[in-house]
Each structure stands twice: as structure tokens, then as C-alpha cells.
Z-matrix of the N, CA and C atoms (Angstrom, degrees):
N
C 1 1.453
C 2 1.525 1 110.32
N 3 1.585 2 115.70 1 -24.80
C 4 1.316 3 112.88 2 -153.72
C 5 1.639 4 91.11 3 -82.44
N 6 1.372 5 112.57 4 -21.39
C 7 1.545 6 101.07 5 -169.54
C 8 1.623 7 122.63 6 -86.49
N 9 0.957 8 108.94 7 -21.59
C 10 1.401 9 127.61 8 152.96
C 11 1.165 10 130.23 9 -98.07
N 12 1.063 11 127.32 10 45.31
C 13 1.767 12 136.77 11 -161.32
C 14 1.810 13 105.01 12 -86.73
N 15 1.519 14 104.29 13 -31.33
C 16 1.732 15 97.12 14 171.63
C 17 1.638 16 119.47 15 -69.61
N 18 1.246 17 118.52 16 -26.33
C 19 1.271 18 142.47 17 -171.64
C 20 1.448 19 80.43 18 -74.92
N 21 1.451 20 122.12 19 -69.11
C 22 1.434 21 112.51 20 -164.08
C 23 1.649 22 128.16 21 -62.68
N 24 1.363 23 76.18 22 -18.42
C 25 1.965 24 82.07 23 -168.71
C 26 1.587 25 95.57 24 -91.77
N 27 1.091 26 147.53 25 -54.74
C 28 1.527 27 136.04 26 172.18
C 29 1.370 28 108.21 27 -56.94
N 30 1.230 29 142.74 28 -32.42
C 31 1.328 30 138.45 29 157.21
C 32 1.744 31 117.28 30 -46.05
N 33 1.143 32 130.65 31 -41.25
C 34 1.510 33 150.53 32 -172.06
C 35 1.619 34 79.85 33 -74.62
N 36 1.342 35 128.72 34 -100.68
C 37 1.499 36 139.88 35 171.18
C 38 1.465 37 106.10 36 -1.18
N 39 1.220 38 118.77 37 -57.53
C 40 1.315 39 118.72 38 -159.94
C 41 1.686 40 116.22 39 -105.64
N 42 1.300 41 132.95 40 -7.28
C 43 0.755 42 123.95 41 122.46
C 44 1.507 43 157.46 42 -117.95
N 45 1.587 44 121.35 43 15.64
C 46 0.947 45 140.46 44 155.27
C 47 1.850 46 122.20 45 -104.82
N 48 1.436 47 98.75 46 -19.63
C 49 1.548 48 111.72 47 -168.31
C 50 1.881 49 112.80 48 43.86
N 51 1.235 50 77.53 49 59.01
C 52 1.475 51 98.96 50 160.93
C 53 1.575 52 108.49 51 -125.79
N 54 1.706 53 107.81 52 141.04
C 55 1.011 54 133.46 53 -171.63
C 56 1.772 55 113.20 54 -81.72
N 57 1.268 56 136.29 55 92.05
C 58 1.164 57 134.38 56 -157.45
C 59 1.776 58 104.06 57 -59.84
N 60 1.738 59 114.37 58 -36.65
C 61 1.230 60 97.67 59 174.17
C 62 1.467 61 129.86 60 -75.80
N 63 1.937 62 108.90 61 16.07
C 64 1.461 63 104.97 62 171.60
C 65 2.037 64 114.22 63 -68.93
N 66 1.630 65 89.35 64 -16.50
C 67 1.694 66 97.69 65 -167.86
C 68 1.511 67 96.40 66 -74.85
N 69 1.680 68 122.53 67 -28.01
C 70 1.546 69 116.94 68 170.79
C 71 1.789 70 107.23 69 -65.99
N 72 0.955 71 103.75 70 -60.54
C 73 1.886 72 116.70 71 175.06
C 74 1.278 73 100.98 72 -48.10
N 75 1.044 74 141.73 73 -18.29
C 76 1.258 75 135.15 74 165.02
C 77 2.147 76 114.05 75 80.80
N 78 1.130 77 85.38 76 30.13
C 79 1.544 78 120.50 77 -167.89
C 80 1.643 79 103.13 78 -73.10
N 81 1.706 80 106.67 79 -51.37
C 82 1.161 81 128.66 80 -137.08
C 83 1.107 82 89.56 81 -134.24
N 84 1.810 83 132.86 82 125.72
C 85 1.642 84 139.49 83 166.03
C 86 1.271 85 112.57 84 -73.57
N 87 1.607 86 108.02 85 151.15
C 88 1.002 87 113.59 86 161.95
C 89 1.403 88 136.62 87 -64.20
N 90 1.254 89 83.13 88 -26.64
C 91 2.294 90 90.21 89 167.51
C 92 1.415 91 88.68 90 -92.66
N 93 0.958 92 153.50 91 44.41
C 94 1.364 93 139.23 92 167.60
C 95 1.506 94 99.49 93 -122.28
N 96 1.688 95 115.62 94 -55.14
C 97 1.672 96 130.23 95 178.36
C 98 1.458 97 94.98 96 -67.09
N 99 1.223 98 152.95 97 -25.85
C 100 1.456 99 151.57 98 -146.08
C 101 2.137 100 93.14 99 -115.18
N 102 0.929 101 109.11 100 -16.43
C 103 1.646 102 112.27 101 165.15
C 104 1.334 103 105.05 102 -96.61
N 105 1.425 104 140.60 103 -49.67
C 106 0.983 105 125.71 104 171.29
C 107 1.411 106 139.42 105 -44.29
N 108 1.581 107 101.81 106 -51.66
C 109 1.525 108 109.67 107 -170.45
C 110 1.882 109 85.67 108 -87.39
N 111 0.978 110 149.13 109 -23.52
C 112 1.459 111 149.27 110 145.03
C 113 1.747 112 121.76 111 -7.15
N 114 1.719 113 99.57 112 -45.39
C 115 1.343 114 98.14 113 -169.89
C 116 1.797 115 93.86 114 -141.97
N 117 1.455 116 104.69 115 32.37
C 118 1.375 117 78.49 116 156.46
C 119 1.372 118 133.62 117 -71.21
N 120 1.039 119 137.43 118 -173.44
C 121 1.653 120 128.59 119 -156.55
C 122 1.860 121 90.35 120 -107.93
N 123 1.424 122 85.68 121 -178.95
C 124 1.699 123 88.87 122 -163.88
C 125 1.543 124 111.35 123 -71.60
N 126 1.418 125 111.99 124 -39.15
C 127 1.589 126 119.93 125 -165.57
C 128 1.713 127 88.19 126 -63.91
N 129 0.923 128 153.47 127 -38.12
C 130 1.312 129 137.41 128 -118.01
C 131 1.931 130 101.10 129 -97.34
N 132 1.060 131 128.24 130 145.41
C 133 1.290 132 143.84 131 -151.76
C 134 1.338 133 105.69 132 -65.93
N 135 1.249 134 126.40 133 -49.70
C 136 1.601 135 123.99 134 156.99
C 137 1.355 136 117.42 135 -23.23
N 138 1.590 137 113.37 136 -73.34
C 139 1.477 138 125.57 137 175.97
C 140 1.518 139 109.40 138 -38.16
N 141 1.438 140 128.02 139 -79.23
C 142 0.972 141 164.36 140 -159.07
C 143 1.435 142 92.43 141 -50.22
N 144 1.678 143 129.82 142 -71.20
C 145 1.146 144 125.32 143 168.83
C 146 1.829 145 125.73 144 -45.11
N 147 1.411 146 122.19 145 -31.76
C 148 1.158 147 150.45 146 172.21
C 149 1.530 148 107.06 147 -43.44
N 150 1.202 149 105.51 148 -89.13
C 151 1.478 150 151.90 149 -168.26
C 152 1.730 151 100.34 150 -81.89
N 153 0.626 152 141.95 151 -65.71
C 154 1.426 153 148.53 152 177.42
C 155 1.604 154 119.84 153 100.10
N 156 1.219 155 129.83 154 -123.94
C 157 1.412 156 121.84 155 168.67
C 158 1.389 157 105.97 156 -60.04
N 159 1.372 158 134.91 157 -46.75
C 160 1.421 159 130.87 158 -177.38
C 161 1.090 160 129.83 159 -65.20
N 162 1.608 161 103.21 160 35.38
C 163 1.772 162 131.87 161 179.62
C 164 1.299 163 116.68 162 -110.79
N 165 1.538 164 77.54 163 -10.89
C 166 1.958 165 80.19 164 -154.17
C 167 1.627 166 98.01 165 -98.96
N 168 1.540 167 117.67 166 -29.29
C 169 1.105 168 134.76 167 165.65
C 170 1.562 169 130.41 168 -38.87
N 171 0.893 170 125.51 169 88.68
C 172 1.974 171 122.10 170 -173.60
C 173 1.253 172 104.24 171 -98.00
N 174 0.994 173 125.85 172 166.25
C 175 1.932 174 138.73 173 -176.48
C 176 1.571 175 105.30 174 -67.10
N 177 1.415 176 117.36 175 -20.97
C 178 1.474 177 85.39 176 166.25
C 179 1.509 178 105.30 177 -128.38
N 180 1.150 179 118.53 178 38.34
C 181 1.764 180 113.01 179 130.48
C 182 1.518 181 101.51 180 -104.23
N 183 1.325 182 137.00 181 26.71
C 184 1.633 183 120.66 182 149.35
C 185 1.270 184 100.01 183 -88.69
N 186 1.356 185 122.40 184 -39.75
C 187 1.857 186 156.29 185 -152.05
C 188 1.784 187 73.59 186 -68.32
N 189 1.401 188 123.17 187 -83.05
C 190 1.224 189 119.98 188 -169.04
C 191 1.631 190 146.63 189 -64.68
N 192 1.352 191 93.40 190 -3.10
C 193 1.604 192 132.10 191 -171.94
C 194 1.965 193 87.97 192 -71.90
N 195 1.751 194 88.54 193 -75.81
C 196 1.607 195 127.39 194 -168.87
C 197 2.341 196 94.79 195 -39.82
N 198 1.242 197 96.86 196 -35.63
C 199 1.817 198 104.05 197 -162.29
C 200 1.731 199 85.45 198 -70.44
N 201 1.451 200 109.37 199 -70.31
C 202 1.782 201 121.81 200 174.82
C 203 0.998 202 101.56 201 -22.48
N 204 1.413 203 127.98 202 -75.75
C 205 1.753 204 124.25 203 -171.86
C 206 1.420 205 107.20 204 -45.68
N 207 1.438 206 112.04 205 -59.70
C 208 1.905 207 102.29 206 -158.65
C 209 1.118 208 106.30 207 -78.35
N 210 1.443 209 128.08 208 -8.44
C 211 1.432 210 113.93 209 170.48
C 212 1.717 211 108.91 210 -97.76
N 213 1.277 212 118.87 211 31.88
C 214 1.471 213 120.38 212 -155.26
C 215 2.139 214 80.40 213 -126.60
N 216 1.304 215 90.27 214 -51.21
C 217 1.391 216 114.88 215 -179.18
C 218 1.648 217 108.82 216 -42.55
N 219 1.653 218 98.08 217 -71.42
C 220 1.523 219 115.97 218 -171.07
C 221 1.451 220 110.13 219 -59.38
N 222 1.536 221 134.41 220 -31.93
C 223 1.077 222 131.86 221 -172.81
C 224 1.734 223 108.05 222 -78.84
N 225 1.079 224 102.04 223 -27.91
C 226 1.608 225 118.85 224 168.65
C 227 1.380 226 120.21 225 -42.30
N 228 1.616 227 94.39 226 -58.82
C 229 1.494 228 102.50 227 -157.07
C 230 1.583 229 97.93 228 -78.35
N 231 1.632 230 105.82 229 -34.91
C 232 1.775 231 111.27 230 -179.54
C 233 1.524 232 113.94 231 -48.32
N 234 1.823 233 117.09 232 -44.13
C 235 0.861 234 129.95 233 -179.43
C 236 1.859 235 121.88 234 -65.17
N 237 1.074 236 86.53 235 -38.45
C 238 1.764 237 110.77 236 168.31
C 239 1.196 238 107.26 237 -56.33
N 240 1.656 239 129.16 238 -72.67
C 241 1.510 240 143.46 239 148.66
C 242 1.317 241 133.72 240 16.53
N 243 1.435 242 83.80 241 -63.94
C 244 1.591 243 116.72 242 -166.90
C 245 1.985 244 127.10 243 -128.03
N 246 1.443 245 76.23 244 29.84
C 247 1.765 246 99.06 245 -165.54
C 248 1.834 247 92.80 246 -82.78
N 249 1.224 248 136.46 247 -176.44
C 250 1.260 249 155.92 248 -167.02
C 251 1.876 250 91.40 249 -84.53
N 252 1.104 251 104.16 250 -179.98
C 253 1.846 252 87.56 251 171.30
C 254 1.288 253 98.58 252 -119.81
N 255 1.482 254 141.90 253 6.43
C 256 1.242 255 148.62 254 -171.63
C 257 1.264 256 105.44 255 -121.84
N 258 1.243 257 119.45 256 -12.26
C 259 1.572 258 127.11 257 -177.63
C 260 1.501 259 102.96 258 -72.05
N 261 1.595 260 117.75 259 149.77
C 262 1.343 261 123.98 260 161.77
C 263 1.957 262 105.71 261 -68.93
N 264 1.185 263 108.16 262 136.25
C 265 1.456 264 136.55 263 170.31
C 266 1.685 265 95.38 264 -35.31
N 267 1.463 266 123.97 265 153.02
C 268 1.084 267 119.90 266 169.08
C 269 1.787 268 101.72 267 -95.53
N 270 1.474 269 96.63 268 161.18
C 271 1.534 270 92.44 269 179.53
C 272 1.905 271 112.03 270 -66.82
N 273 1.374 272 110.00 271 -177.59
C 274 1.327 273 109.74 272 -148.04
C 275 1.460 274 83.06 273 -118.16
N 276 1.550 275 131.29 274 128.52
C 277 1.379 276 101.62 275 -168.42
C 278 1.676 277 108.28 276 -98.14
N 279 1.538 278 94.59 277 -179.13
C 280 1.519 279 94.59 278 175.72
C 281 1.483 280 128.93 279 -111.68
N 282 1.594 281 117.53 280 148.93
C 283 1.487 282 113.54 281 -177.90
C 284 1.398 283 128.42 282 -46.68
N 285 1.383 284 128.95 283 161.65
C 286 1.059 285 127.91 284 171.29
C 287 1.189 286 118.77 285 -48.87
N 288 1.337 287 154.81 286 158.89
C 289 1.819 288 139.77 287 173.83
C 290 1.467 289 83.93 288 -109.44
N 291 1.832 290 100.80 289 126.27
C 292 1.405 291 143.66 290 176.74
C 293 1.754 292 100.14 291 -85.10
N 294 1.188 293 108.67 292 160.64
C 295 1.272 294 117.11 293 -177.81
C 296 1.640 295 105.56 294 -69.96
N 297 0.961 296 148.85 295 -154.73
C 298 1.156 297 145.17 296 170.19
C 299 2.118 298 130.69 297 16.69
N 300 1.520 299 87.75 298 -8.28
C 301 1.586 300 78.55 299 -170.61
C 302 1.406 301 87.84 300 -104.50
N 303 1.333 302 129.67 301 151.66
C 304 1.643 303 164.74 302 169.71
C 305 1.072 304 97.02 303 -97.79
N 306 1.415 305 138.15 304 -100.47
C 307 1.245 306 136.02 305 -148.53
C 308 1.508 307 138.58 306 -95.98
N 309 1.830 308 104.29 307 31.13
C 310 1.114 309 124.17 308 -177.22
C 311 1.392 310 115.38 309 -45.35
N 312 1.576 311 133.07 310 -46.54
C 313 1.454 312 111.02 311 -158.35
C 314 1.574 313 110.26 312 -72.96
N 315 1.177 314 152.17 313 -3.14
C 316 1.374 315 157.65 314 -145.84
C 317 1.280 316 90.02 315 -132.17
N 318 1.301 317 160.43 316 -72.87
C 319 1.314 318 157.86 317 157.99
C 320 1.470 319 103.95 318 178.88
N 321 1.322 320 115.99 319 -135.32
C 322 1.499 321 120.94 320 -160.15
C 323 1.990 322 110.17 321 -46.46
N 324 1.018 323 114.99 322 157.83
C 325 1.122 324 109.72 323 172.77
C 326 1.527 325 122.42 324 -72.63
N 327 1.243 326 105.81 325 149.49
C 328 2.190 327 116.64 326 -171.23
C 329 1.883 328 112.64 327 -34.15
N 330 1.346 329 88.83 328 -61.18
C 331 1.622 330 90.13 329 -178.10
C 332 1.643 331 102.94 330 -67.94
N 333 1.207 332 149.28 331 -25.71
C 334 1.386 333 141.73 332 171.84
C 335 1.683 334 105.87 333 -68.17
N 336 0.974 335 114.20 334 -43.54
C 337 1.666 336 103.29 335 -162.59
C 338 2.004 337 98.02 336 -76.13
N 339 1.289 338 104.76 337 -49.66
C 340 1.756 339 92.06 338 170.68
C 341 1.577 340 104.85 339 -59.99
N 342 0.883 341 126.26 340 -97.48
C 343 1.973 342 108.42 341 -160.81
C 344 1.579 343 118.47 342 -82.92
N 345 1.409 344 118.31 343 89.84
C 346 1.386 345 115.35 344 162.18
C 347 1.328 346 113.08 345 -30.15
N 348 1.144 347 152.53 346 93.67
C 349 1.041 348 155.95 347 149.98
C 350 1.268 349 144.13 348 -109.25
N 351 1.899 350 147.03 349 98.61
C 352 1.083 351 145.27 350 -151.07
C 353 1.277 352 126.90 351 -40.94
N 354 1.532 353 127.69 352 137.32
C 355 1.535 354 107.63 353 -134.86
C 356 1.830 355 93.15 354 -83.38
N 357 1.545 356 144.89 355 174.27
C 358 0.877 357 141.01 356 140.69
C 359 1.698 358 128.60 357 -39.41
N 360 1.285 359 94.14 358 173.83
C 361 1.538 360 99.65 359 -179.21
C 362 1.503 361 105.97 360 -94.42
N 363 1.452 362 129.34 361 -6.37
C 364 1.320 363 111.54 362 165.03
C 365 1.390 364 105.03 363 -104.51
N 366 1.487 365 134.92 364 2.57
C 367 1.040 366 135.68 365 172.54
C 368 2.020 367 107.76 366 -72.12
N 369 1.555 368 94.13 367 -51.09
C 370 1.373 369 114.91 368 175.50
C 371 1.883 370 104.93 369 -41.83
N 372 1.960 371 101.92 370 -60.67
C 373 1.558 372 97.72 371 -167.75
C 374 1.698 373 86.07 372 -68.79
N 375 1.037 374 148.24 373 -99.28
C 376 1.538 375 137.77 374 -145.75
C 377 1.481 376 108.58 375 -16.11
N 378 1.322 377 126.70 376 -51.72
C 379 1.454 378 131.58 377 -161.91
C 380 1.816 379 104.31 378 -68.68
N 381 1.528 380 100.82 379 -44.25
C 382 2.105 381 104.70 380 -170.65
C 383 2.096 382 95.99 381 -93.63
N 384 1.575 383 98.27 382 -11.64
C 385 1.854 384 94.50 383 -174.94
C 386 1.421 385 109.90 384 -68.09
């Protein structure tokens, strides 16, 4: 919290209009400030600073990302299908770019494909957070 605390404190203001230095004044609980910034909503500057682009992301722009590809996919393969038989292949296209992933079109990312290795425990909370 402490590192983003401007994000947090105009966030509090703006959507609860609560004063973050009531939690110094002792105005405001700590299980009380710890529910708030808890459920602020996704857009809100806290998050956003937090999380980064993968804030901005909701289930149905993954929902709509995921539609782009398979219909990006299917027209491919039709085109592939039904191409000349002497013709060069059409190119194979590529996924939408997801917030956090780099090296989506080739498959798993660089450092995963050299060491299979079990993912961490903050890898784990990012993935179920």
C-alpha cells in the first residue's frame, strides 16, 4: 500500500470519499481501510497501479480476445484448405497480445520451455489472485 499510497488515497476520496488521513487520526479502522481498498473496483488507480495493464483486462475482453483468435484461426485453416495446391501456404496468424504474456505466438514462454520447473508460490497466487 505504502508504495502506491497516492493512487490509494485519491482512490478512497473518490470512491468512498473517505479521507485516508482519518486512518492516521485514528478516525478510520484498520479493518475498516483494509475492506475498502479490498474491493475497490478494477478501473480504479490503486488496482491499475498494482496490477498494471492486467487491470484493465475483464473476462470478457479475455472472452473476446479468445473469439479473435479462433475465428482468426478457422479462417486460416479454410484458407489453407482451399488454397491452390502450388500456391505458397498463407501465413498462420497471430494471437491477440494479452497483458502480461511476451511470447505468446510460439507457445509457452522462453524461460518455461528451457526448465520445466514447478511454478512458485507467487506465481501460483498471481495465476488463482
Amino acid at each position: 500500500m505504502e508504495e502506491h499510497a497516492e493512487a490509494l488515497e485519491a482512490d478512497l476520496l473518490r470512491y468512498y470519499g473517505v479521507d485516508l488521513l482519518d486512518w492516521h487520526r485514528e478516525a478510520l479502522s484498520s479493518r475498516r481501510l483494509a475492506v475498502l481498498v479490498r474491493h475497490l473496483p478494477p478501473d480504479s488507480a490503486f488496482v491499475r497501479a498494482r496490477e498494471g495493464e492486467a487491470a484493465e483486462w475483464r473476462l470478457t475482453d479475455h472472452l473476446l480476445a479468445a473469439v479473435v483468435d479462433h475465428l482468426a484461426i478457422a479462417n486460416w485453416m479454410f484458407a489453407s484448405a482451399n488454397r491452390d495446391e502450388y500456391a505458397d501456404p498463407p501465413e498462420a496468424p497471430l494471437p491477440v497480445p494479452r497483458p502480461g504474456a511476451t511470447d505468446m505466438p510460439d507457445g509457452p514462454p522462453a524461460d518455461r520451455a528451457a526448465d520445466d520447473h514447478a511454478p512458485t508460490a507467487a506465481e501460483l497466487a498471481r495465476f488463482f489472485g
